[in-house]
C-alpha positions, 0 to 999 in steps of 0.5 A: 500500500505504501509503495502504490502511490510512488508508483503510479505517481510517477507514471502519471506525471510522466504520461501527463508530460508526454501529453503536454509536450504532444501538444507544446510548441517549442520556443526560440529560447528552448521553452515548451509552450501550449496555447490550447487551454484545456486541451493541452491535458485533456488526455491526460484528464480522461486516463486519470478519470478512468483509472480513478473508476478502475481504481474505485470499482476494485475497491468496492468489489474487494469490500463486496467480497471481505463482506460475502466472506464474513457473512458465510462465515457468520453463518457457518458459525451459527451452523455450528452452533445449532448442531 
């Protein structure tokens, strides 16, 4: 869990430069610049919103899951009990 964030930290910011520079024009003095506004990350905003999706509908499958496994398992104590 600790390790998780410096991983996709990093490969987020180097997919959102890749994306900048696609649209950046470069200067006489060697600097990028985009003119675009919002279009400069827009790809870059979609992929984080997917994976943000992706990353919330494993989470709620995973508590799901935890969930059904302590419900079978309370009723596998109650079974026991009654026997």
């Amino acid at each position: 869990m600790t390790v998780a964030p410096i991983l996709s930290g990093n490969v987020f910011n180097l997919f959102y430069g890749m994306v900048y520079d696609a649209h950046s024009i470069i200067g006489e003095d060697g600097e990028r610049q985009c003119d675009r506004g919002l279009d400069c990350y827009r790809k870059a905003y979609l992929v984080t919103f997917v994976a943000c999706l992706t990353a919330l509908a494993i989470s709620l499958a995973s508590i799901w899951h935890e969930h059904s496994k302590t419900l079978n398992e309370a009723k596998g104590k109650d079974l026991e009990r009654e026997a």
